[in-house]
C-alpha positions as CSV (number, residue, x, y, z in Angstrom):
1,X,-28.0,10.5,-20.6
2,X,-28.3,14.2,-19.9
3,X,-30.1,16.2,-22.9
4,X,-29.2,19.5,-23.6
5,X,-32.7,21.7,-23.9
6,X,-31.3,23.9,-26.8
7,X,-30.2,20.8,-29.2
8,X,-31.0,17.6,-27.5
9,X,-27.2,16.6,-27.8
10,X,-25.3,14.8,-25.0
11,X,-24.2,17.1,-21.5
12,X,-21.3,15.9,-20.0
13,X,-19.5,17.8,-17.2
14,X,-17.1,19.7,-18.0
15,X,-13.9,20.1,-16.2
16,X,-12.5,23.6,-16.5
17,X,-16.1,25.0,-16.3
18,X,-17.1,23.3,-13.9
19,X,-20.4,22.9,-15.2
20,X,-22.2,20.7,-17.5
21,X,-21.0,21.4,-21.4
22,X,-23.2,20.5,-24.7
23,X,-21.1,18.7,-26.3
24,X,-22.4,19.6,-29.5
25,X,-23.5,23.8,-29.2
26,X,-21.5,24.3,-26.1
27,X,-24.4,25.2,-23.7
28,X,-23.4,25.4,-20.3
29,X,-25.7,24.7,-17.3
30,X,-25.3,24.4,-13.7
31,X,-25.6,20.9,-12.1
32,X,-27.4,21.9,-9.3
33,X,-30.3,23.9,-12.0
34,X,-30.5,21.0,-14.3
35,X,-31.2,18.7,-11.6
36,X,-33.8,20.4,-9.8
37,X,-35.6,21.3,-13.2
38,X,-35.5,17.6,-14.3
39,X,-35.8,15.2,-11.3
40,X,-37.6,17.7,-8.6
41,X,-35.2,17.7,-6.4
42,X,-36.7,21.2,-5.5
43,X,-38.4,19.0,-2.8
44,X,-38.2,19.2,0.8
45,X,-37.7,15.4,0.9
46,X,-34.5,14.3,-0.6
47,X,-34.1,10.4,-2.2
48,X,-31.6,8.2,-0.5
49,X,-30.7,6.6,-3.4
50,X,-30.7,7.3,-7.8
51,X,-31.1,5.5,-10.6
52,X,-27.8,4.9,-12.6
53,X,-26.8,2.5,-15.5
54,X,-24.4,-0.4,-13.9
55,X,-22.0,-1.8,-16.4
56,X,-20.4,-5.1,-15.5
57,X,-17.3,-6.6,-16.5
58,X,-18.1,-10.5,-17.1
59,X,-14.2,-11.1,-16.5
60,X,-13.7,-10.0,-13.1
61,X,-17.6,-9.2,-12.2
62,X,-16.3,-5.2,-11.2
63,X,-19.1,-3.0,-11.2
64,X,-19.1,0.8,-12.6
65,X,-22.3,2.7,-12.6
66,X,-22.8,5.7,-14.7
67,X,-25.9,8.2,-16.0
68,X,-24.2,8.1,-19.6
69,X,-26.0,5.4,-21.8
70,X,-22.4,4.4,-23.6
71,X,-20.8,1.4,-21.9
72,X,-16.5,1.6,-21.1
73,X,-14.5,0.2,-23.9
74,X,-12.6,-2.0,-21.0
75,X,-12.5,-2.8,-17.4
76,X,-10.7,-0.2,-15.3
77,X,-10.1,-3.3,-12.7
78,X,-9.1,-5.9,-14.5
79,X,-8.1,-4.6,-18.2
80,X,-10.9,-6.5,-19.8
81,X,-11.1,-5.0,-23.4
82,X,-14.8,-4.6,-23.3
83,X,-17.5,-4.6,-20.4
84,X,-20.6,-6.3,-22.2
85,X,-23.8,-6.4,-19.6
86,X,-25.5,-3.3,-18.4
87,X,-28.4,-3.0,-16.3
88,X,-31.0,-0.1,-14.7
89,X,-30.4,0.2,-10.5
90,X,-30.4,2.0,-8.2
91,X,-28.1,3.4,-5.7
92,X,-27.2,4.4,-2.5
93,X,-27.1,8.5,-2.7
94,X,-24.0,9.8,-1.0
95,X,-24.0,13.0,0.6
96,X,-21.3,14.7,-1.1
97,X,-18.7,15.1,-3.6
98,X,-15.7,16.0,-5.0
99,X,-15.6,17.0,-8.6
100,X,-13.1,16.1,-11.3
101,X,-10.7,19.4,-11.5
102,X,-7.7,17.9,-13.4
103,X,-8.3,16.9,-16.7
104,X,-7.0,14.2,-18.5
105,X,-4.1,16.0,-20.1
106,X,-3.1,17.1,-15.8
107,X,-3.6,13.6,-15.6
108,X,-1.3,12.5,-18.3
109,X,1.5,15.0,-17.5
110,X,1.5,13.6,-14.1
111,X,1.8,9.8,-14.8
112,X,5.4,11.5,-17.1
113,X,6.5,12.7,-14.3
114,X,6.2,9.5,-12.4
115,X,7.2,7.3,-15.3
116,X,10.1,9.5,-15.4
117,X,11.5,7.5,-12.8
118,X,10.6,4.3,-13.9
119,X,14.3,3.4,-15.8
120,X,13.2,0.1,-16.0
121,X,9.2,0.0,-16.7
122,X,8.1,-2.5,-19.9
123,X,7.8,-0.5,-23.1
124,X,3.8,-0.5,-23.1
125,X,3.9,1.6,-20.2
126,X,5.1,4.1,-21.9
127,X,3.1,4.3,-25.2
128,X,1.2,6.8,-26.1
129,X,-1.9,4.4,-27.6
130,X,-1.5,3.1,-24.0
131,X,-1.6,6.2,-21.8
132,X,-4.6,7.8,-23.6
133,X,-6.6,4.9,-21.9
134,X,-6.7,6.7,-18.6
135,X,-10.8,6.4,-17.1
136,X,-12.1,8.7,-14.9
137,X,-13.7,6.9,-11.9
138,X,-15.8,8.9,-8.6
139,X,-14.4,5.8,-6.2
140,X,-16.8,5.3,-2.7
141,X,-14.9,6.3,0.1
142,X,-16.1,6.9,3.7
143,X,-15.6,10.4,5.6
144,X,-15.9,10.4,9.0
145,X,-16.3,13.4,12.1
146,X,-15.1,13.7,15.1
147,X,-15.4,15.3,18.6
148,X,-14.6,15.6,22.1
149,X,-15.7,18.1,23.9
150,X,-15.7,17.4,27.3
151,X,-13.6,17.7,30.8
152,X,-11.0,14.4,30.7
153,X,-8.9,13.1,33.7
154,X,-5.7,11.1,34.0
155,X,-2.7,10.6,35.5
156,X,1.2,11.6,34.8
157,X,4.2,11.4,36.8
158,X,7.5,13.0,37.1
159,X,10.9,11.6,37.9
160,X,13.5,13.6,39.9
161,X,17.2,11.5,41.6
162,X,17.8,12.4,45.0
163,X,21.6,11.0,45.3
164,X,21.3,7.3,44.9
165,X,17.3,7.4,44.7
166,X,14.9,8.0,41.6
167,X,11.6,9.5,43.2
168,X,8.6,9.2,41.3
169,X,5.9,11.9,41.6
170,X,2.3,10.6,40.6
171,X,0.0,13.7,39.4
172,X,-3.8,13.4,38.7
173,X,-5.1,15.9,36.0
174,X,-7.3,17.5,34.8
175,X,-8.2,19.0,31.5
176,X,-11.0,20.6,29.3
177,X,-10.7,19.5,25.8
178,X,-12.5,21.1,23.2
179,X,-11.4,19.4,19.5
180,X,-13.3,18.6,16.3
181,X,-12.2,16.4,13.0
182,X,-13.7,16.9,10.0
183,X,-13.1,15.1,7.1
184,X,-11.4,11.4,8.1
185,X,-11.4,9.5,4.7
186,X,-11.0,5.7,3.9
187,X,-11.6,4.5,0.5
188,X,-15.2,2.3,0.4
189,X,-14.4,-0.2,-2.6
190,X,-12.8,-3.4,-1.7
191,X,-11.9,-3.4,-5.6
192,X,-9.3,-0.4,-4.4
193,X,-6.3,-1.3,-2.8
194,X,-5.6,0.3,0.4
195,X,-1.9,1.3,-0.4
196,X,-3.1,3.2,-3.4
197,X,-5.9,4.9,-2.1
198,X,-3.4,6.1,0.5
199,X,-0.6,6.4,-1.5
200,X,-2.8,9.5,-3.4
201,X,-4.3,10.8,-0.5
202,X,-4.9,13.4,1.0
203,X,-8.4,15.3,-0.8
204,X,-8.8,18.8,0.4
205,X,-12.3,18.2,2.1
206,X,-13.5,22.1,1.9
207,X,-14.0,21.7,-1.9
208,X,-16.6,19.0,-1.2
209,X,-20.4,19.6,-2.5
210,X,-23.7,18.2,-1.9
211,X,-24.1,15.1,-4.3
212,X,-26.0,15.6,-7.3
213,X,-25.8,13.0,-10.0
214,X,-25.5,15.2,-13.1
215,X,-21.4,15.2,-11.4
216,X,-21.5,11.8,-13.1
217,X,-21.8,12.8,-16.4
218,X,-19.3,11.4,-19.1
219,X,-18.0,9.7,-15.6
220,X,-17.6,6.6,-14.1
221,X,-17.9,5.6,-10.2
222,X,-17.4,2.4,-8.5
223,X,-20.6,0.9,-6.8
224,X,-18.9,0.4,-3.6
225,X,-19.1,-2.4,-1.0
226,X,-17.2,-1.8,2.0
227,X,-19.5,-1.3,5.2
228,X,-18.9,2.0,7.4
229,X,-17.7,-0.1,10.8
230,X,-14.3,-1.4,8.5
231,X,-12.8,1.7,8.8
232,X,-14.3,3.5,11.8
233,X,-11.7,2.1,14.7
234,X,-8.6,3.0,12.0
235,X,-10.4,6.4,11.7
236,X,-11.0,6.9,15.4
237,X,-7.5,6.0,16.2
238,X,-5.9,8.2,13.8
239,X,-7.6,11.3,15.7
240,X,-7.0,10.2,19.0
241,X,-3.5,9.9,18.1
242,X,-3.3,13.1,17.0
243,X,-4.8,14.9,19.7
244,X,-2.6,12.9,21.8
245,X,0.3,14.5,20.3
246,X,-0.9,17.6,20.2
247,X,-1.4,17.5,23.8
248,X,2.4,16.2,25.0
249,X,3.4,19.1,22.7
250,X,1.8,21.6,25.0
251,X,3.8,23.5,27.3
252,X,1.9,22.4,30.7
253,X,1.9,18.7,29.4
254,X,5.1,18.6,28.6
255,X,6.7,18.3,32.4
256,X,5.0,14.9,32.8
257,X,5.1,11.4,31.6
258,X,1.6,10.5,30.5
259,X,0.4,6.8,30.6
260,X,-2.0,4.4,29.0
261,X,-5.2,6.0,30.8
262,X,-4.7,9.6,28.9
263,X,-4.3,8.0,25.5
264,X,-7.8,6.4,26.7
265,X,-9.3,9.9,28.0
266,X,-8.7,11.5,24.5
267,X,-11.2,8.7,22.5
268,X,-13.1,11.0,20.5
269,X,-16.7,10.3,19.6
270,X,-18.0,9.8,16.3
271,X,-20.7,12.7,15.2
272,X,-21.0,11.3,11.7
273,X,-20.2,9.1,8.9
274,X,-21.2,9.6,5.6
275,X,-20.8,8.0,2.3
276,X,-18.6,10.8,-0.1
277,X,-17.2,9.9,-3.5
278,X,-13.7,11.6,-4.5
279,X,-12.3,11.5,-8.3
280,X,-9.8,9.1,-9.5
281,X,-7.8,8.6,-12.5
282,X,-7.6,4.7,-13.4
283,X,-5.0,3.2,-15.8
284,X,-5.1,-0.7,-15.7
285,X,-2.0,-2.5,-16.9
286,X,-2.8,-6.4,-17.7
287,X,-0.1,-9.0,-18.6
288,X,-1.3,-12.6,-18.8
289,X,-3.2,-13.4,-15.3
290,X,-1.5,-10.3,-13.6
291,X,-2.9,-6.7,-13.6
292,X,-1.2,-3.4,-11.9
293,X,-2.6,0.1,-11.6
294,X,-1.6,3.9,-12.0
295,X,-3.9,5.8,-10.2
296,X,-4.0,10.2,-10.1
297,X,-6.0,12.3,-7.5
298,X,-8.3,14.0,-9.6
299,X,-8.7,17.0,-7.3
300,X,-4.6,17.7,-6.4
301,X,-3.2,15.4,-9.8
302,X,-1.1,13.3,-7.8
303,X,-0.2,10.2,-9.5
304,X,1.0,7.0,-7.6
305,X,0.9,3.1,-8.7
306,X,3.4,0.3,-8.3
307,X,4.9,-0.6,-11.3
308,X,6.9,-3.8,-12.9
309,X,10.0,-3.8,-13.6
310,X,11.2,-5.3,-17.3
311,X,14.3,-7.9,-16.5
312,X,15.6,-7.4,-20.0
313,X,16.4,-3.8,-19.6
314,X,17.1,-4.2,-15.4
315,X,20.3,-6.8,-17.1
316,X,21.7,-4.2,-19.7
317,X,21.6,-1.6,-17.5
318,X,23.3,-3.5,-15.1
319,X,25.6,-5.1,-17.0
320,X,26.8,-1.6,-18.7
321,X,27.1,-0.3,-14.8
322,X,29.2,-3.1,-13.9
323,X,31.7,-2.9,-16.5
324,X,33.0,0.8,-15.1
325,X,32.4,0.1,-11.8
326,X,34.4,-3.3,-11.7
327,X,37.4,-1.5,-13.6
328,X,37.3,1.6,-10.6
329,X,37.2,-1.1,-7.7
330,X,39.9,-2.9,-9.2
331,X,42.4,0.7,-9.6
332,X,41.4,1.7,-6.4
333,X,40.7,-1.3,-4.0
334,X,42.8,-4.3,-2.9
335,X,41.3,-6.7,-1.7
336,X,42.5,-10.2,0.8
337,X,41.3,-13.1,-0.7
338,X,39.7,-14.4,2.8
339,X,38.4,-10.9,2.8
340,X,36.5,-10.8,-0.5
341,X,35.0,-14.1,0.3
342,X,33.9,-12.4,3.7
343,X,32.3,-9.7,1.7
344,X,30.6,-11.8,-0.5
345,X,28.8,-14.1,2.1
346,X,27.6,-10.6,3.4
347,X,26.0,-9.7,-0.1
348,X,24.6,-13.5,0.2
349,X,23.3,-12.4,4.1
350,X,21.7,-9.4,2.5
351,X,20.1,-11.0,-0.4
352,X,18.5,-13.8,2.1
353,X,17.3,-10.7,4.2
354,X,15.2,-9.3,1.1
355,X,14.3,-12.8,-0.5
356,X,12.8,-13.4,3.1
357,X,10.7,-9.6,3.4
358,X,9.6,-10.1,-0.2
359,X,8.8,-13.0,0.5
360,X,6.3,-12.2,3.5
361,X,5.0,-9.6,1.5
362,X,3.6,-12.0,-1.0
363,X,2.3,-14.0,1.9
364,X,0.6,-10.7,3.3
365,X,-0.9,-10.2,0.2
366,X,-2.3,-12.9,-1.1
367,X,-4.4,-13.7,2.8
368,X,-5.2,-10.1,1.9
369,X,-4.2,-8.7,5.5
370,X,-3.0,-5.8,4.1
371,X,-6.4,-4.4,3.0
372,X,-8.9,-3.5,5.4
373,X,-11.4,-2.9,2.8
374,X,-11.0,-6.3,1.0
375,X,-10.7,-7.9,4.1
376,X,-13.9,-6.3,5.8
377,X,-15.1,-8.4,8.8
378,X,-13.2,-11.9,7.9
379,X,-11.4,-12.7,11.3
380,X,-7.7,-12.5,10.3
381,X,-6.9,-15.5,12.3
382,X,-9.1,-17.5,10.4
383,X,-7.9,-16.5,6.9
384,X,-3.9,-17.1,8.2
385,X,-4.1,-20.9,8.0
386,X,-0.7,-21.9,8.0
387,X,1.3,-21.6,11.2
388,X,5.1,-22.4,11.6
389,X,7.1,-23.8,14.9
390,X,10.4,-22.6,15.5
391,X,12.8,-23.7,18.6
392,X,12.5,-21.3,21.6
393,X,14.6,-18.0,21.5
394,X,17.1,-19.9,23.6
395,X,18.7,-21.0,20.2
396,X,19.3,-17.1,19.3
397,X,20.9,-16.5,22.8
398,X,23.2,-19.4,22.7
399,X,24.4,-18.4,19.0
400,X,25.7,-15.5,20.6
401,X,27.2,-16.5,23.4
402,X,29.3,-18.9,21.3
403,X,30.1,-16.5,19.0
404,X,31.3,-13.8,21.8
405,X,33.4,-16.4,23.8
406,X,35.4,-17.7,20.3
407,X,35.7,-14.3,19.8
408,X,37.9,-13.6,23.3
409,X,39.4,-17.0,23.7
410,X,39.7,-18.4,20.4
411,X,38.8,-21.8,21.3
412,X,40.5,-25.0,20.1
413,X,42.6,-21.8,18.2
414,X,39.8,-21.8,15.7
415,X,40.1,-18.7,13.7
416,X,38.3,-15.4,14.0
417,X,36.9,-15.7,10.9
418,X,34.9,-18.7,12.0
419,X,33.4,-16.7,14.5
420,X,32.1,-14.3,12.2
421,X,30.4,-16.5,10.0
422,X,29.1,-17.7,13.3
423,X,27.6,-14.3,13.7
424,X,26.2,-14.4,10.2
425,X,24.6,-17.3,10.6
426,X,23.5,-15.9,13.9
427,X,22.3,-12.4,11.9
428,X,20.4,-14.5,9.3
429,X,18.4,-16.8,11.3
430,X,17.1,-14.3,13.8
431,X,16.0,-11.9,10.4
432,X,14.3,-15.3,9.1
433,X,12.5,-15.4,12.5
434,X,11.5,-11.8,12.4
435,X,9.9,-12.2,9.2
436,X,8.4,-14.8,9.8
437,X,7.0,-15.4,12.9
438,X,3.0,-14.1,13.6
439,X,3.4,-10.5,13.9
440,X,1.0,-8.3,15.4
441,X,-1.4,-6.3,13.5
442,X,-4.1,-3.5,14.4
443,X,-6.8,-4.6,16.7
444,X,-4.5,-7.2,17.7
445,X,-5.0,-9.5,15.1
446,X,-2.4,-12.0,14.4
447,X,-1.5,-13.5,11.1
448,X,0.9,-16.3,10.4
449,X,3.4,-17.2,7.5
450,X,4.5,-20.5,6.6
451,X,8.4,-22.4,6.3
452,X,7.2,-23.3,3.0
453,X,7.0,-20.1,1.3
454,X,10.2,-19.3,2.3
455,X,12.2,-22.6,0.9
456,X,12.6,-21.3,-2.5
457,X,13.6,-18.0,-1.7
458,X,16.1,-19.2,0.5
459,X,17.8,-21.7,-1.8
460,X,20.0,-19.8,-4.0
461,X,21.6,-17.2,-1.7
462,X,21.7,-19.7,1.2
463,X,23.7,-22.5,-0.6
464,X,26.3,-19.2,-1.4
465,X,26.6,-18.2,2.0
466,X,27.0,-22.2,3.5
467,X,29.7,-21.9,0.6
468,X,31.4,-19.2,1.6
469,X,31.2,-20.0,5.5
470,X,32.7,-24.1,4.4
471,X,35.5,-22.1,3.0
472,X,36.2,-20.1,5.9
473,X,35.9,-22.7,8.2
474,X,38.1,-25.0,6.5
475,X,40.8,-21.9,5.7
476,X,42.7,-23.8,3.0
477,X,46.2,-22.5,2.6
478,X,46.2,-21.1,-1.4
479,X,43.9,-18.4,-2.2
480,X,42.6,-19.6,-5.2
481,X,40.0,-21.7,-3.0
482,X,38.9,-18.2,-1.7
483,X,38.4,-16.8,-5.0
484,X,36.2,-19.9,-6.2
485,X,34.3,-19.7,-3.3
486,X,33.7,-15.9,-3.8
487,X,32.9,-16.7,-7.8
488,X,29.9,-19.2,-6.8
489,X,28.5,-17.0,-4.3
490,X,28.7,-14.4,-6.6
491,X,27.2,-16.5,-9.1
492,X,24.4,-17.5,-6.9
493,X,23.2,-14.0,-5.8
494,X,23.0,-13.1,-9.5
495,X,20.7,-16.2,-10.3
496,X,19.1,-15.0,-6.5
497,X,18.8,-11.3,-8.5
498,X,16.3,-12.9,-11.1
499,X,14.3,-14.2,-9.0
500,X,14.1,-11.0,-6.4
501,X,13.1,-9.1,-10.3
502,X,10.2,-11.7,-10.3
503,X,8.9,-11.6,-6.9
504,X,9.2,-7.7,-7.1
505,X,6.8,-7.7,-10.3
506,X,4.6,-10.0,-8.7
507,X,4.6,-7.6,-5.5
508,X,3.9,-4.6,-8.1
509,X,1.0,-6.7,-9.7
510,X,-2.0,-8.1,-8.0
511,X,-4.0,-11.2,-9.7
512,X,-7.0,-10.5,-11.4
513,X,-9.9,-9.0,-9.1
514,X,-12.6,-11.5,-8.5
515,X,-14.2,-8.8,-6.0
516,X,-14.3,-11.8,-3.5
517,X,-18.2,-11.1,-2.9
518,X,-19.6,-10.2,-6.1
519,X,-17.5,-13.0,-7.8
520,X,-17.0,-12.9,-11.7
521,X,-19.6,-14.2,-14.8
522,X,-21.7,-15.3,-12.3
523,X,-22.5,-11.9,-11.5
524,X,-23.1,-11.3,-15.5
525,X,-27.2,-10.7,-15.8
C-alpha cells in the first residue's frame, strides 16, 4: 500500500488525474515523485524487477499481482468468488506502460453498447449487480521493433504477347530501403486468449511511459508467462508483410511481378523486445464448469467478448418470427412439392456445412491451436493426436463426372432431380473433407481433426437430407410423400438448431483455466 504523507490514508491512481489520489484528503502526487522519494529510484542503476503482493486463485491457480494490500473479492479468470492465498515476490520490471484512461463508468457504457446487440444474451449478463464487477487488470504483453535499413536485391518479371507468344522479361533490382516499426504488440499471458487480446487491439503506443509501480495502485496485473520467442516470427512477419505491400504499391514496383526472393529481401531485423503492460477491463461470466469473458481496452474503451446465447429466448424469438413470416411466404410464394423438398435438403446441406465448421472449431480449441500464447513451444503435431483417412480425391472427381453426364444424357431416364441430389451429396462431402482434413497453419504446422467428433454433428441433419434425396430418387407419384419428406427434414434441422445453440455457447465459453503450467491448488502456498 501507498501512504499518503499528509494523512497516512490509502493512494490509489486516479484515472482522470492521472495521478495518484488520497483517497481520504484528496492529495494528489505524481507517480514518478512518489517513487523516486520512496524507493530511490533517483539512482543511476535501475532494478530489473519489484516487489508486489501475488494473490492466487486456489480454483484455477491464476495469478494477479498488486502493491495494494487488499486481496480481489473473485477471480477475474475463472469467476472464483474469492482469491484466498497471497504472498510477497518479486517481479520482472517491464519497461513501460500504459495507464488506465477510461474509467469504470467508460467501461460500463461500452459493454451497453455491445450488449445492445446481444438480443439473446442470459439475463445475468445484463444485471446491474453483475456489471459493477468489472476488474481492472495491467495484462503482460510483448512490444517489439523493427528495422531494415539496408540496400536489398531481387528479381521481377514482366509479361508482354507477341501474336501467339507470351514473352517473359526477367529484371534484377535493386532498392535502398529505409523502414522502422515501432510498437508490434502480442499479449504475454497464456491465461489471455489470443482472439480477445486481438479482438480489442490496437493500443496507441505514443501514450506509453516508463514503468513505475505506483501505476499499479488500486490495480491489478497478470504475472505473465509467455516467453518473448512465441510471438517474435508472428511479429516479424506482420512487418514484412507490410512493407511488402507497401512496396508493390509504389509506382516503380508496380510494372513488375515480384516473386518469393523479394518477400525474403524485406525480413526486417529485430532492434528490441521489451516487456510492456497495457490496461484491461475484465468481466468473467461462470456457469457451472464453463466461464466467458468481456474484456474493454482501457486506453481507447473498446469492448469485445464472445458471449452465450440463452435457448429459451433464441425459441420465442424465433417462434414469434416464424409465425409472420410463414403467413407472407404462403400469400406470396407457391411452391412444387418436389420443389420444397429440394429446398429443404438444401437447408439440411447448409446445416451439415455449419454443424461440420463448428464442429472443427471445438476441435481447434480444445488442442489449443488457436492460441500462440497458451500453446508456447508445444509442437502442434504432437498435441493433434488424432488423425483421420479418407479415400483419395479421386472419389470427389468421379462424383462429378456422374453427376455432369446424368445431367446431359439422363441415363437409364433417371430424373434430373436425382442428379442434383447427386451434386448435394457431392457439395457436402467435399465441405466435410475441407473441414476436416489437416489444414495448414503458421510455421507450417499441421493439426489434425478426428471422424469422431464429427458423428454427432452429423446425425440429425444428415438423416434429413438421405430423407429428402430417398424421396427424390424414388419420385413417388402423389405429393403428399413430398410434403412428409419435407416435414421430417424440417423437423430434423430444428432438433439440428438446438444443438448448433449448444455448440455455439460452448464455442463462446472456454472451460475453466488451469493455466496449463502453473496448474490449480497445487499452486496454492
Amino acid at each position: 500500500m501507498y501512504e499518503c504523507p499528509n494523512c497516512a490514508a490509502n493512494l490509489r491512481f486516479d484515472i482522470p488525474s492521472q495521478k495518484l489520489k488520497c483517497e481520504y484528503c484528496g492529495t494528489l502526487m505524481n507517480p514518478y515523485d512518489f517513487q523516486k522519494e520512496r524507493d530511490g529510484l533517483e539512482t543511476t542503476v535501475e532494478e530489473e524487477d519489484y516487489e508486489v503482493t501475488v494473490f492466487t486463485c486456489p480454483q484455477c491457480g491464476g495469478e494477479l499481482i498488486s502493491n495494494d494490500t487488499t486481496a480481489a473479492t473473485f477471480c477475474s479468470f475463472c469467476g472464483g468468488s474469492t482469491i484466498l492465498d497471497s504472498r510477497i515476490s518479486r517481479k520482472k520490471r517491464p519497461k513501460q506502460i500504459i495507464p488506465f484512461q477510461k474509467t469504470k463508468e467508460d467501461c460500463k457504457a461500452a459493454y451497453a453498447k455491445l450488449m445492445r446487440r446481444a438480443f439473446f444474451a442470459p439475463s445475468e449478463l445484463k444485471d446491474k449487480e453483475y456489471i459493477e464487477r468489472f476488474l481492472g487488470i495491467y495484462m503482460p504483453y510483448w512490444v517489439y521493433n523493427f528495422e531494415k535499413e539496408e540496400r536489398v536485391s531481387f528479381t521481377g518479371k514482366q509479361k508482354q504477347r507477341s501474336g501467339d507468344y507470351v514473352i517473359t522479361k526477367y529484371y534484377k533490382i535493386e532498392s535502398d530501403v529505409q523502414s522502422r516499426y515501432k510498437g508490434i504488440a502480442f499479449d504475454a499471458s497464456a491465461s489471455f486468449s489470443d482472439d480477445l487480446s486481438n479482438a480489442i487491439a490496437p493500443y496507441e503506443w505514443r501514450e506509453a511511459r516508463p514503468f513505475t509501480p505506483s501505476f499499479l495502485s488500486g490495480f491489478y496485473a497478470d504475472a505473465g508467462d509467455v516467453e518473448a520467442q512465441v510471438y517474435q516470427k508472428d511479429a516479424r512477419t506482420m512487418v514484412q508483410q507490410d512493407m511488402c505491400n507497401k512496396m508493390r504499391k509504389d509506382a516503380v514496383f508496380r510494372r513488375y511481378e515480384l516473386g518469393k526472393d523479394f518477400v525474403r529481401a524485406m525480413a526486417p531485423k529485430v532492434m528490441k523486445q521489451e516487456r510492456v503492460m497495457f490496461p484491461v477491463w475484465f468481466l468473467t461470466y461462470r456457469k457451472n464448469d464453463r466461464v466467458n469473458y468481456v474484456v474493454v481496452n482501457g486506453q481507447t474503451g473498446k469492448a469485445a467478448g464472445d458471449i452465450p446465447v440463452d435457448k429459451a429466448k433464441y425459441l420465442r424469438a424465433s417462434f414469434l418470427w416464424a409465425i409472420p413470416i410463414f403467413v407472407l411466404l404462403n400469400l406470396l410464394v407457391s411452391m412444387k412439392a418436389a420443389t420444397m423438398l429440394i429446398f429443404t435438403a438444401i437447408l439440411a446441406l447448409a446445416a451439415c456445412v455449419i454443424s461440420v465448421m463448428q464442429t472443427r472449431r471445438l476441435r481447434i480449441r480444445g488442442l489449443g491451436t488457436d492460441d500462440q500464447g497458451r500453446m508456447g513451444d508445444i509442437k502442434l503435431e504432437n498435441a493433434a493426436g488424432i488423425h483421420i483417412r479418407l479415400p483419395d480425391g479421386l472419389l470427389w472427381y468421379g462424383l462429378y463426372a456422374i453427376a455432369v453426364m446424368l445431367a446431359f444424357f439422363k441415363v437409364a431416364d433417371i430424373n434430373v432431380i436425382f442428379t442434383v441430389t447427386l451434386l448435394l451429396i457431392t457439395i457436402i462431402v467435399a465441405s466435410i473433407k475441407y473441414h476436416i482434413w489437416p489444414v495448414k497453419l503458421k510455421e507450417r504446422r499441421r493439426h489434425s481433426v478426428a471422424w469422431e467428433d464429427f458423428k454427432k454433428a452429423l446425425v440429425k441433419p444428415g438423416l434429413g437430407l438421405l430423407a429428402a434425396i430417398l424421396v427424390l430418387v424414388v419420385n413417388p407419384v402423389l405429393d403428399i410423400y413430398y410434403y412428409g419428406a419435407a416435414l421430417v427434414v424440417m423437423g430434423l434441422i430444428g432438433w439440428n438448431i438446438l444443438d448448433m445453440i449448444d455448440r455455439y455457447n460452448l464455442l463462446a465459453t472456454r472451460e475453466l483455466p488451469q493455466f496449463y503450467k502453473r496448474g490449480g491448488e497445487e499452486n496454492v502456498r
